[in-house]
C-alpha positions as CSV (number, residue, x, y, z in Angstrom):
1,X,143.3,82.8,171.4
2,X,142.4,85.8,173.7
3,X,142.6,85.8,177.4
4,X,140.6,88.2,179.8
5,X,143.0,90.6,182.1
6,X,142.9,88.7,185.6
7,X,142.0,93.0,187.3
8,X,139.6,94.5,185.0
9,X,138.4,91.0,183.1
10,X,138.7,92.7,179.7
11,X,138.8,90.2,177.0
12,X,141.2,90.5,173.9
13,X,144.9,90.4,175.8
14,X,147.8,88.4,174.1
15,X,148.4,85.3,176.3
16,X,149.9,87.3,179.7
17,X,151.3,83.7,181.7
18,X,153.5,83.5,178.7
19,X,154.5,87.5,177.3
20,X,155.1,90.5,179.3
21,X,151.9,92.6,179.0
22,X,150.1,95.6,179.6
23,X,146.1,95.6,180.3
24,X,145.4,98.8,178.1
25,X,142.0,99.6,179.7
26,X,143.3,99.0,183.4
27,X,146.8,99.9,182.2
28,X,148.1,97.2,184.7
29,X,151.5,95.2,184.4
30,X,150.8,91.5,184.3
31,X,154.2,90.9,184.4
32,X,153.3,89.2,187.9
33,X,151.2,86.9,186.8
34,X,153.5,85.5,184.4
35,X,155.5,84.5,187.4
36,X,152.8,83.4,189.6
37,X,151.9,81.0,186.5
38,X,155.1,79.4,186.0
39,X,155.7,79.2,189.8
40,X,152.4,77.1,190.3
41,X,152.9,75.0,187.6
42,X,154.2,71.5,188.2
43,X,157.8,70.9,186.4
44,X,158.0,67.6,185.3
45,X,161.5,67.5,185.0
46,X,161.9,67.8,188.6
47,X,160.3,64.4,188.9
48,X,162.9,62.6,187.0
49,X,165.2,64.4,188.6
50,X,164.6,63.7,192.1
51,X,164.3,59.8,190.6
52,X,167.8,60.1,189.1
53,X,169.5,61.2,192.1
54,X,167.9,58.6,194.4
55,X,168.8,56.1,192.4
56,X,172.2,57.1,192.0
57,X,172.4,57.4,195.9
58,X,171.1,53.7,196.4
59,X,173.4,52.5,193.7
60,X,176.6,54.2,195.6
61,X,175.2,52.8,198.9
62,X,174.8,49.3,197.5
63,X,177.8,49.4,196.1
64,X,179.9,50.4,199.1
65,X,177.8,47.5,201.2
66,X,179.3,45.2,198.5
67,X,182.5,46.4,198.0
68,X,182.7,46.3,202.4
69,X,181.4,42.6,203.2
70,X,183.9,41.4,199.8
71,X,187.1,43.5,201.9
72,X,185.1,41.1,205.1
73,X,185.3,38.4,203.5
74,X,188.7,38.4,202.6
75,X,189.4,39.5,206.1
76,X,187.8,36.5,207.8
77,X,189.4,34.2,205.3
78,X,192.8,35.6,206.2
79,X,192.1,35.7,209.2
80,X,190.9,31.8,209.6
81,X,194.0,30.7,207.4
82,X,196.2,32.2,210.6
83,X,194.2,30.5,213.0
84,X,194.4,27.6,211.7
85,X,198.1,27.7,211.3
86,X,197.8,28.9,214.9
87,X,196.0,25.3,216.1
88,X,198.3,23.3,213.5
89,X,200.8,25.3,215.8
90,X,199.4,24.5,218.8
91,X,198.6,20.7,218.3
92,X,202.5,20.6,217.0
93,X,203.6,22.0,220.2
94,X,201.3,19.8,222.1
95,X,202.7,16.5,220.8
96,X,206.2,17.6,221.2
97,X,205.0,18.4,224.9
98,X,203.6,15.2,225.4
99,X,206.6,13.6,224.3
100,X,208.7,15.6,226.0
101,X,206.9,14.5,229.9
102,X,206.6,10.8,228.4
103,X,210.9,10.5,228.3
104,X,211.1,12.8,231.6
105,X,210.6,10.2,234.7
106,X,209.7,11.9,238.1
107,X,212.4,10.7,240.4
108,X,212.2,13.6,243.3
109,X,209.5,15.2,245.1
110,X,208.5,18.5,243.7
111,X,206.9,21.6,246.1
112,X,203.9,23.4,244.5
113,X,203.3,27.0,245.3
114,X,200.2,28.3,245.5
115,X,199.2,31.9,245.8
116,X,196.0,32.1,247.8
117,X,193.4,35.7,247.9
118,X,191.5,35.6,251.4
119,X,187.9,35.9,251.0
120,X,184.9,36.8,253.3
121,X,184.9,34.0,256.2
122,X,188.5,32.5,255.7
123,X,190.3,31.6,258.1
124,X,193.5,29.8,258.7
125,X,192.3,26.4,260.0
126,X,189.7,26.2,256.9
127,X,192.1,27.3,254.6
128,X,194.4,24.3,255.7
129,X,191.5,21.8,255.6
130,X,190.8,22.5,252.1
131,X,194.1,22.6,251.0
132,X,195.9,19.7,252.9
133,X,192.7,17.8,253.8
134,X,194.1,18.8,257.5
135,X,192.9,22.1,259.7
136,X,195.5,21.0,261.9
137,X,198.0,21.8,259.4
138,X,197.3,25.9,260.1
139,X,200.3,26.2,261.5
140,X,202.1,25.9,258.3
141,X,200.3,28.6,256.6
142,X,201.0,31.0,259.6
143,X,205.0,29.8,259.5
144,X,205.0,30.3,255.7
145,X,203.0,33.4,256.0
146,X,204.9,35.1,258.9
147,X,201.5,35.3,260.8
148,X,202.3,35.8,264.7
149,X,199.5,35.4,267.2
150,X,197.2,37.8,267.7
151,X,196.6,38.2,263.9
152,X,193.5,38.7,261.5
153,X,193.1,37.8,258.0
154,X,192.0,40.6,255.5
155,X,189.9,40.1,252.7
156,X,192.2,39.9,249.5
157,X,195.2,39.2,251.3
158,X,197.7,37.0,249.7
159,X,198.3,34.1,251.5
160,X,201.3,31.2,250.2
161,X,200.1,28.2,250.3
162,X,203.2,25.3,249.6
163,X,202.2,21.7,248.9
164,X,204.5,19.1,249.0
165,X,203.7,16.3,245.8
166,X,204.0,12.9,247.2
């Protein structure tokens, strides 16, 4: 098969896109058409190739998501095995609680201490009438408190509350 020279359009040349030729009428070097040629072609190969590697990426990703939620799995079953030996624990240590306040009888009065934070709008007489149903009972927080006359609450001040059990 003859093939025309792509400059002059002479007909006869060898096939130029696959041999190095020479046109010998327009004596030009169609070397560069050989390399336009195979440049412009499609390569199939690259296809399969491209295929290949993306499949081999999802496979390695896949496989990593497996191979992570199975090391999660065994960590949350670990991990729920020690809590619950934590509650079995816990209930144990409850019972022997309960047990312990059923043989204990209360024979003397016991004082509760109560650390108190002042908020916006507290004052001593409210204070005392929500914790001793009393406002009257204000002096006790300002004797307990070593308040003296004139004083002012601050906000987050820590007040001592004690309670008597009776």
């Amino acid at each position: 098969m003859s093939y025309n020279c792509p400059i002059c359009n002479k007909a006869g040349l060898p096939d130029y896109t696959k041999n190095d030729v020479v046109c010998p009428q327009c004596n030009s070097d169609l070397k560069a058409f050989m390399l336009l040629d195979s440049i412009s072609k499609p390569q199939k190969f690259k296809i399969g190739t491209y295929v290949i590697i993306g499949v081999s990426v999802l496979s390695i990703v896949f496989l990593g998501l497996f191979l992570k939620s199975n090391s999660d799995r065994k960590e949350l079953i670990t991990a729920n095995h020690s809590l619950n030996d934590s509650i079995v624990q816990m209930q144990r240590a409850v019972v022997i609680t309960q047990e312990e306040t059923k043989l204990q009888p209360i024979t003397e009065k016991q004082d509760v201490t109560i650390q108190y934070i002042v908020k916006k709008g507290d004052y001593p007489y409210k204070i005392a009438q929500f914790f001793y149903n009393d406002g009257s009972k204000y002096k006790q927080i300002e004797t307990d408190n070593n308040l003296k006359q004139p004083y002012t609450l601050k906000v987050g001040q820590v007040l001592t509350i004690k309670i008597s059990q009776e």
